[in-house]
ROGU-731149 format. One record per residue (C-alpha): residue in three letters; residue number from 1; x negated, y, z negated. Coordinates in Angstrom, 3 decimals. Example, Ala and Ser with C-alpha at 12.3 -4.5 7.8 and 13.67 -1.06 7.14 Angstrom:
BEGIN
<site 'ALA' 1 <-12.300 -4.500 -7.800>>,
<site 'SER' 2 <-13.670 -1.060 -7.140>>,
//
This chain:
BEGIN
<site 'UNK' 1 <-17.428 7.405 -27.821>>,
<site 'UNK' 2 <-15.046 9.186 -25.673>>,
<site 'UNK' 3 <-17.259 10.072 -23.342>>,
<site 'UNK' 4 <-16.799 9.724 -19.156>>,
<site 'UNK' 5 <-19.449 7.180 -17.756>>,
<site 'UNK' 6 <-20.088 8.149 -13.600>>,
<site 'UNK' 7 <-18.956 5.608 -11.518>>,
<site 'UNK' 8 <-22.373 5.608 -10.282>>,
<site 'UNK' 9 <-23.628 4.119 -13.372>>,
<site 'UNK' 10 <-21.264 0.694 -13.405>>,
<site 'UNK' 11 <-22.526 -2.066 -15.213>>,
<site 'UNK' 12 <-21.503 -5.427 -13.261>>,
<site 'UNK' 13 <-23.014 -7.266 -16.862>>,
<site 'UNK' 14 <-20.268 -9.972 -17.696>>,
<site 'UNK' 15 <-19.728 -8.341 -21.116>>,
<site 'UNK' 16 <-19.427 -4.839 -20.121>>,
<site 'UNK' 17 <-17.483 -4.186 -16.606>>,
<site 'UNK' 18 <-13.888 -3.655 -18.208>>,
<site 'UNK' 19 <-15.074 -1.166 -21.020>>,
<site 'UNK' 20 <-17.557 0.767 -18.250>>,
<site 'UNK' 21 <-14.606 1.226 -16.082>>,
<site 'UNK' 22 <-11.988 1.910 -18.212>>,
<site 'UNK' 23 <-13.789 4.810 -19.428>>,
<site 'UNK' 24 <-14.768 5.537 -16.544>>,
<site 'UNK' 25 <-10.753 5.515 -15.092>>,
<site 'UNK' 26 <-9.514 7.893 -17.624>>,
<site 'UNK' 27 <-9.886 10.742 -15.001>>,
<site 'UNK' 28 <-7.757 9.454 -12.446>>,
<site 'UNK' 29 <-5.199 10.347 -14.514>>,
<site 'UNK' 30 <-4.860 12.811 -17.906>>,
<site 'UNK' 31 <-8.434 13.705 -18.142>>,
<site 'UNK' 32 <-7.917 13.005 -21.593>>,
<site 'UNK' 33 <-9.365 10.858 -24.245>>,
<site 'UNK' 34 <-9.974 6.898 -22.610>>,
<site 'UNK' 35 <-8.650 5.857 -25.739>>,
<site 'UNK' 36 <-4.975 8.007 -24.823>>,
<site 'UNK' 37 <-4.506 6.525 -21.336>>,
<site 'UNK' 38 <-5.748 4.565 -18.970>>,
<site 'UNK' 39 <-4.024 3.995 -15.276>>,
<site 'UNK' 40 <-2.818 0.505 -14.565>>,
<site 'UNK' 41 <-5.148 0.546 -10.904>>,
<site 'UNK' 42 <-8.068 1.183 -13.119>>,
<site 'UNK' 43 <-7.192 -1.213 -15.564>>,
<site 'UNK' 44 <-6.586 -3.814 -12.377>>,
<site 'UNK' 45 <-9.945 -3.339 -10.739>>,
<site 'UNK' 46 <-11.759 -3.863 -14.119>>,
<site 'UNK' 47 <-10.165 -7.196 -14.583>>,
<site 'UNK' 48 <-10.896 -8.233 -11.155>>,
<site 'UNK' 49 <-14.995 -6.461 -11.572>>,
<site 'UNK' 50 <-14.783 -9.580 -14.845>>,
<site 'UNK' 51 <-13.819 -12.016 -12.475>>,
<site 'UNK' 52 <-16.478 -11.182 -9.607>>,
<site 'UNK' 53 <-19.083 -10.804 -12.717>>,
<site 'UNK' 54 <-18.760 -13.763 -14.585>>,
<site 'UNK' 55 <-21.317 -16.167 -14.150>>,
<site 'UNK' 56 <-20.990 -19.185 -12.143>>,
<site 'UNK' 57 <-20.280 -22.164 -14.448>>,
<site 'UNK' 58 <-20.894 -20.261 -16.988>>,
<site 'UNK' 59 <-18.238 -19.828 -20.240>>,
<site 'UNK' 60 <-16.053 -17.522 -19.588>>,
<site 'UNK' 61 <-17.006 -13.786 -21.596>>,
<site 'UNK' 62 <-14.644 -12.448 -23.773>>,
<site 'UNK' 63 <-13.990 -8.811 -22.645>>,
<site 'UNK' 64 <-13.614 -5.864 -24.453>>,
<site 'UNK' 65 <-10.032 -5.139 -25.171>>,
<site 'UNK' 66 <-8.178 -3.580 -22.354>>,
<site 'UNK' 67 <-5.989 -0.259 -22.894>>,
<site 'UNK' 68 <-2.313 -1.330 -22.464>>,
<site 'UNK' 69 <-1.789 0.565 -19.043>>,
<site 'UNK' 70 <0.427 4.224 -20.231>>,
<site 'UNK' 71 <3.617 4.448 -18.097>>,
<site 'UNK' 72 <2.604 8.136 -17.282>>,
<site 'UNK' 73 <-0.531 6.866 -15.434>>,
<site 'UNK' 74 <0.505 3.505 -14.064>>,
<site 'UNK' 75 <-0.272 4.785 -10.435>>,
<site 'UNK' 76 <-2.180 7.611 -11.156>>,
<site 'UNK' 77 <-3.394 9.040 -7.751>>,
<site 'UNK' 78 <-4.320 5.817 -6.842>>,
<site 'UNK' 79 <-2.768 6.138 -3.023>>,
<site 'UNK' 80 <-2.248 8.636 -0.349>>,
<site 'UNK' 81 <-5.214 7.497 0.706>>,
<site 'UNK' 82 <-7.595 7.009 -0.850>>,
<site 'UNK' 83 <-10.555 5.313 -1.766>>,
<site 'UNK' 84 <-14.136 5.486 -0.544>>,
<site 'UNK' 85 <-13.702 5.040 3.413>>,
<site 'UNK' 86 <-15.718 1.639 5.215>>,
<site 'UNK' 87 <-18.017 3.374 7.267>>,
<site 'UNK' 88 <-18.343 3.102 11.507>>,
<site 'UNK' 89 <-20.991 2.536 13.041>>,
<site 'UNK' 90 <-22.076 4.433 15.851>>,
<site 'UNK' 91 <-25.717 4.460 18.064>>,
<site 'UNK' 92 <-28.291 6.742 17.582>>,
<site 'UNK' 93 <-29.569 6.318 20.184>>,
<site 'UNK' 94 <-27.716 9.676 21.432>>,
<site 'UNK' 95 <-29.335 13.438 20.090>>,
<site 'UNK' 96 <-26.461 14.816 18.161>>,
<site 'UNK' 97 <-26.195 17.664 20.502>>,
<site 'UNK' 98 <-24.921 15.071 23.009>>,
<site 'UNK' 99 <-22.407 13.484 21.243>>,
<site 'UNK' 100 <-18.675 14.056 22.225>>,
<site 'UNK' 101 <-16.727 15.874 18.882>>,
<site 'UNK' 102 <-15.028 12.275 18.703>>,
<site 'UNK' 103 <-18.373 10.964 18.908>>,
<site 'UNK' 104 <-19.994 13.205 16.460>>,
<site 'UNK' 105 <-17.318 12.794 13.865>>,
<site 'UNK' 106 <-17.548 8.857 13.910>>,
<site 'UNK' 107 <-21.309 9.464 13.591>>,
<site 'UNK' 108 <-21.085 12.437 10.429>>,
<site 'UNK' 109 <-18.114 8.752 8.855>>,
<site 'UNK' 110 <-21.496 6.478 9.511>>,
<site 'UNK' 111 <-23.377 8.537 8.108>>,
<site 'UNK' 112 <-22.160 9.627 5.129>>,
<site 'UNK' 113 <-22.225 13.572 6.145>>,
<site 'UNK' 114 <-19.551 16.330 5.878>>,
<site 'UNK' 115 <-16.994 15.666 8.135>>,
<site 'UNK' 116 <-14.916 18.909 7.519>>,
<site 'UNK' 117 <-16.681 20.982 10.657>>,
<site 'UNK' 118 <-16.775 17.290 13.040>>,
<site 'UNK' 119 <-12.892 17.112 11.761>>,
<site 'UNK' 120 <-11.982 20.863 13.259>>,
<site 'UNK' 121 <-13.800 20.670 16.171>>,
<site 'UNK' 122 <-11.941 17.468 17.386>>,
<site 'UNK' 123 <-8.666 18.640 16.395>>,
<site 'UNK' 124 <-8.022 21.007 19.326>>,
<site 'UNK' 125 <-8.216 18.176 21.579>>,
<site 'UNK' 126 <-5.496 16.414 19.804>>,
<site 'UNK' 127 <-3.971 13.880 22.801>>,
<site 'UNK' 128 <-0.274 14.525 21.100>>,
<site 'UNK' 129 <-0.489 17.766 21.348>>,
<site 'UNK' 130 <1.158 18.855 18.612>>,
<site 'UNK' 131 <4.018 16.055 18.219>>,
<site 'UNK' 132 <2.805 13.367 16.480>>,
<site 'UNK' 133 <4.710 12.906 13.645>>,
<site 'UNK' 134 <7.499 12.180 16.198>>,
<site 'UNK' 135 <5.467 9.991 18.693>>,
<site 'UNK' 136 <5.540 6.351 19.004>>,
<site 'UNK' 137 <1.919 5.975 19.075>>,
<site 'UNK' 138 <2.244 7.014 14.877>>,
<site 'UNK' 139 <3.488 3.563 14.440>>,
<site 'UNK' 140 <0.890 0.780 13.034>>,
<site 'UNK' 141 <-1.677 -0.432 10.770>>,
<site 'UNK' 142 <-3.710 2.263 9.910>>,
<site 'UNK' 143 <-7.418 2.268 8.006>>,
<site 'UNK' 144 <-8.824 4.473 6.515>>,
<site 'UNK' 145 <-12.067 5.599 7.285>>,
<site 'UNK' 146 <-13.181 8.859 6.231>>,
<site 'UNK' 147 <-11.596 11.575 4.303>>,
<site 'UNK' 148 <-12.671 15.332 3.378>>,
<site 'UNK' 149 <-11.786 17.434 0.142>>,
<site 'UNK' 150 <-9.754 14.118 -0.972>>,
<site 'UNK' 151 <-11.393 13.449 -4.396>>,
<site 'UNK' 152 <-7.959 14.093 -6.310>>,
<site 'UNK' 153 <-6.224 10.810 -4.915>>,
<site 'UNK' 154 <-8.416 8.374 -6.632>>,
<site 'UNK' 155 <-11.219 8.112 -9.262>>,
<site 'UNK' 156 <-12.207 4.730 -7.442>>,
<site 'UNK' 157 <-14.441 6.665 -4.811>>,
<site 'UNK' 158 <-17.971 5.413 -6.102>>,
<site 'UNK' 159 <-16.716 1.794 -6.481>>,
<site 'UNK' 160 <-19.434 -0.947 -5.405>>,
<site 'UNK' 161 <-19.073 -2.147 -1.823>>,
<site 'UNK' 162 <-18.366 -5.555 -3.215>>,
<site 'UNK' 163 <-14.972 -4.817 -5.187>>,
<site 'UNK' 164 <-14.400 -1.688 -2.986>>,
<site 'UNK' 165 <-10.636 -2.544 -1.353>>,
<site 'UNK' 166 <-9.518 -2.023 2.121>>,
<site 'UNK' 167 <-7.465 1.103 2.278>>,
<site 'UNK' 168 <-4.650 1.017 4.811>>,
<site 'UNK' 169 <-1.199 2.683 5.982>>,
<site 'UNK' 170 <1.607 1.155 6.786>>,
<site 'UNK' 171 <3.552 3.525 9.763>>,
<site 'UNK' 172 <6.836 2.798 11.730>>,
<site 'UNK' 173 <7.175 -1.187 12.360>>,
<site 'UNK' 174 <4.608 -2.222 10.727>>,
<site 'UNK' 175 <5.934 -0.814 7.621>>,
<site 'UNK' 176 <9.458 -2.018 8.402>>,
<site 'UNK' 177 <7.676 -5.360 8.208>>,
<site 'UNK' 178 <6.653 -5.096 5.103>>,
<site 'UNK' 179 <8.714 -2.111 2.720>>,
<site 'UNK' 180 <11.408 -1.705 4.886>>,
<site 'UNK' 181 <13.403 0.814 7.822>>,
<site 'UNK' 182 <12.094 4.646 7.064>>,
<site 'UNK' 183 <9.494 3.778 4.683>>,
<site 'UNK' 184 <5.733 3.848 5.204>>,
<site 'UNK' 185 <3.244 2.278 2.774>>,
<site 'UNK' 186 <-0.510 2.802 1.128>>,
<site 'UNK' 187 <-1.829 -0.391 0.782>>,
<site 'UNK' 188 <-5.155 -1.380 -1.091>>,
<site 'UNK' 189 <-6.430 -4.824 -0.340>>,
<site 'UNK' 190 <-8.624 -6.879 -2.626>>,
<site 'UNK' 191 <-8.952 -10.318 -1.360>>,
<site 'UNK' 192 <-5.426 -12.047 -2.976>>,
<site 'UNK' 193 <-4.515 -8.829 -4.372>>,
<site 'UNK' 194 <-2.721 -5.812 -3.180>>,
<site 'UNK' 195 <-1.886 -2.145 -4.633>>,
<site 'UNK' 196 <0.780 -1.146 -2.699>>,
<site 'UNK' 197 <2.635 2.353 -2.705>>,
<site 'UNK' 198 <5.496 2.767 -0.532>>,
<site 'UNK' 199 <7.990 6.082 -0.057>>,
<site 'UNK' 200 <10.342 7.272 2.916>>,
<site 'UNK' 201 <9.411 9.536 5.274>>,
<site 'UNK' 202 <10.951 11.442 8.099>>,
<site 'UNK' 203 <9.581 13.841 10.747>>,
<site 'UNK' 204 <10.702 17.385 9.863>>,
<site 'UNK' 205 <8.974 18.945 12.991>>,
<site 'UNK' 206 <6.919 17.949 15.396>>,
<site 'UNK' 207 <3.902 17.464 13.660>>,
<site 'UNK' 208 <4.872 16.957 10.341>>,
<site 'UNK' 209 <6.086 14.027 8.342>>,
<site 'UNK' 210 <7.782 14.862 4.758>>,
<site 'UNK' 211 <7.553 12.276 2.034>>,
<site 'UNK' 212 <10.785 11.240 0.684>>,
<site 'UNK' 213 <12.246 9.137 -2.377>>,
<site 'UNK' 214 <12.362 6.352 -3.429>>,
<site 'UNK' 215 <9.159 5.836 -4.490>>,
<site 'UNK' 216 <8.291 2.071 -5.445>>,
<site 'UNK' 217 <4.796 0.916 -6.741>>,
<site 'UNK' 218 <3.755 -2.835 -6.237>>,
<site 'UNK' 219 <1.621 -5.485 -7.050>>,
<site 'UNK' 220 <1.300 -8.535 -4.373>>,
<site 'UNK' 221 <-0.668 -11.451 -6.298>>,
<site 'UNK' 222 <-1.672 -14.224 -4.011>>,
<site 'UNK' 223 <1.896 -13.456 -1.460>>,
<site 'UNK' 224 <4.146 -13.073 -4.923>>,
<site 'UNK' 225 <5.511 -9.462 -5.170>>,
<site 'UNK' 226 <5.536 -7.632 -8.513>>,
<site 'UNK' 227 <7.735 -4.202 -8.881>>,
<site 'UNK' 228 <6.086 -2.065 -11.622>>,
<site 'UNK' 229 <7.885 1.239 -10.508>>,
<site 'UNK' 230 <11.048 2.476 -8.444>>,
<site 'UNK' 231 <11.121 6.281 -8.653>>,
<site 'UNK' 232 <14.165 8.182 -7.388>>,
<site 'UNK' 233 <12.701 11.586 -7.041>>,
<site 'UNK' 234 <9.806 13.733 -6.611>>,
<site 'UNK' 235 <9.468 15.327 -9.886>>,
<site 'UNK' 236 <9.749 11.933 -11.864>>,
<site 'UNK' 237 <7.028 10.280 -9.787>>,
<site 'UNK' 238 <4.971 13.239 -10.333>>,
<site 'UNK' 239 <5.598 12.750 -13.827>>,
<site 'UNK' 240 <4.267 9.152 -13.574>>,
<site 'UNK' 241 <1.181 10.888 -12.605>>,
<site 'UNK' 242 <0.854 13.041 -15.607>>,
<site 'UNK' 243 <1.605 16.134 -13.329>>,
<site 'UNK' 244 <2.356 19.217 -15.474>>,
<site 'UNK' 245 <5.897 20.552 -15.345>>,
<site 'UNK' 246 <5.312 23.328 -12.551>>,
<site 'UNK' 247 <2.838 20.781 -10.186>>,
<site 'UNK' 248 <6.751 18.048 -11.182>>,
<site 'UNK' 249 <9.024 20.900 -9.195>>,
<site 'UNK' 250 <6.297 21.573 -6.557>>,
<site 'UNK' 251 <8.102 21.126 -2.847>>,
<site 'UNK' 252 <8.094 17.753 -1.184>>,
<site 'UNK' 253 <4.732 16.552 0.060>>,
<site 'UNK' 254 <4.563 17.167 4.448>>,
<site 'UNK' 255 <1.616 15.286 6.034>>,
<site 'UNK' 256 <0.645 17.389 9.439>>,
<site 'UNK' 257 <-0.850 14.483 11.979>>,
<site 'UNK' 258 <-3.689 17.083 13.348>>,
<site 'UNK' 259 <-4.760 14.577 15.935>>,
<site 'UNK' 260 <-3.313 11.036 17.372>>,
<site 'UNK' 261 <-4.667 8.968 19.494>>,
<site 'UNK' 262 <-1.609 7.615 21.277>>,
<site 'UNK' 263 <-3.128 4.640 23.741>>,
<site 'UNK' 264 <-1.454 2.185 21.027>>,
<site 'UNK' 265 <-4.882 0.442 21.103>>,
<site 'UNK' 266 <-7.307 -0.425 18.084>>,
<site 'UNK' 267 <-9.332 2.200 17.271>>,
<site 'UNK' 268 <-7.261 5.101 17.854>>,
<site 'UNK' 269 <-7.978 7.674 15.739>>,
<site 'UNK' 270 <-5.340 9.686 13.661>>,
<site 'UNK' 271 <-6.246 12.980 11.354>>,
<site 'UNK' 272 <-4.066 14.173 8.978>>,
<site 'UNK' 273 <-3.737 16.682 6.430>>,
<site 'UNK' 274 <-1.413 17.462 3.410>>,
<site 'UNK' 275 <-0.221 21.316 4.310>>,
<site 'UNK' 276 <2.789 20.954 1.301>>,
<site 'UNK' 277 <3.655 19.283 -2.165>>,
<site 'UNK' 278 <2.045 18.905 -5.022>>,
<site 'UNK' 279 <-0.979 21.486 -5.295>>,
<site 'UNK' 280 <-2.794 18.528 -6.763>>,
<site 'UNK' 281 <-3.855 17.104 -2.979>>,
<site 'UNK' 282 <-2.873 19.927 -1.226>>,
<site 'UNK' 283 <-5.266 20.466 1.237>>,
<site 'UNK' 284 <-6.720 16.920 1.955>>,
<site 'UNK' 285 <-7.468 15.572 4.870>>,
<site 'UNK' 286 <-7.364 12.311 6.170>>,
<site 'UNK' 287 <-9.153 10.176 9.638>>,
<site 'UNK' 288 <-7.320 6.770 9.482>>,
<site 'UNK' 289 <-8.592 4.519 12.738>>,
<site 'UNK' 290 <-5.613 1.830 13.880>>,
<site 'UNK' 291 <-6.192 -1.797 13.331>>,
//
């Protein structure tokens, strides 16, 4: 007992998918004990892998009893990106030595590869050059799509295709829409279900976009929205996270956008990186592709 089970090894049995994941989950947040904590996105997703693994007309399974989700973990670097990107598909039909670096980096996302070296070689090219945190081409619905040295922001990587959400970002109007002027949003979409993290933000150069209170974490059951957290500064959200005191006083997070697409057009391509904040993601980089 006690013991992490990989995500690789899931069990989608009726009887066992909340206790398999909620052991599973207790990484995403303390790294201690499952029976200490367990994060409220983990505990979510379990209820939902019951739901997709009950039998059909069957009686419904009693599950194993779910940890009551721990304040410190409730989001629990569930967001910022996050989860196991949907892959793009692009032709083989091409030898990789004639693929453009856009090309080659949508084929490295299809196929599961590195993308660190495909990521640096497109980002001289950027088409903003250099301003896109202040460019109107940043605003939209962004997915994402492929990630590198991002393994920190959620322990829901390895999920199964089938209960695997849709990660997006919410940017400029879009986000208006939804959270509010000044605010962007992470959103992860299970069908009738969303996990939705939403901050302020402000350009504080040309190229990068700082992260800014209040922080406010939701839950949006079939269109009814559910506040489970409104933060009012850094350090406390941190704290939600079960940051340690020094990571709590760490500067403000600052997102660089690396490259950005700006013909406004679905599937523009956006790369970001987190160059400042809390030395937890530090360091990650992000390829979101507009919707």
């Amino acid at each position: 007992a006690g013991q992490p089970i990989p995500l690789g090894q899931l069990s989608l049995s009726p009887l066992g998918p909340v206790t398999t994941l909620g052991r599973a989950a207790f990484c995403c947040s303390t790294g201690r004990n499952p029976c200490a904590s367990i994060c409220f996105t983990c505990s979510m997703t379990a209820l939902l892998l019951c739901v997709l693994a009950r039998p059909k007309g069957g009686a419904r399974t009693q599950p194993h009893v779910l940890l009551g989700p721990d304040r410190r973990a409730v989001i629990s670097t569930a967001f910022a990106l996050q989860l196991q990107p949907q892959r793009q598909f692009v032709s083989a039909a091409s030898p990789a030595s004639e693929l453009s670096p856009r090309e080659a980096l949508l084929s490295a996302i299809a196929q599961g590869d590195d993308v660190q070296l495909p990521i640096h070689r497109l980002l001289p090219l950027d088409p903003s050059q250099g301003t896109g945190a202040q460019s109107p081409a940043l605003s939209g619905t962004w997915r994402l799509i492929g990630s590198y040295n991002a393994a920190a922001f959620s322990p829901l990587l390895g999920l199964p295709s089938v209960i695997r959400p849709v990660s997006l970002q919410l940017l400029g109007e879009a986000a208006a829409a939804e959270v509010g002027e000044g605010r962007i949003a992470q959103r992860l979409d299970w069908p009738g279900l969303s996990l939705e993290l939403s901050s302020g933000a402000k350009p504080s150069s040309h190229d990068i976009l700082e992260i800014v209170p209040p922080f406010r974490f939701d839950v949006v059951l079939f269109g009814q929205r559910i506040n489970l957290v409104d933060s009012g500064s850094d350090a406390d959200f941190r704290s939600l996270n079960a940051r340690t005191k020094e990571q709590q006083g760490a500067p403000r997070n600052q997102y660089r956008q690396c490259y950005l697409e700006n013909k406004g057009a679905p599937g523009d391509l956006r790369i970001s990186e987190v160059v400042s904040g809390d030395p937890v993601i530090v360091g990650s980089l992000f390829v979101h592709q507009r919707v």
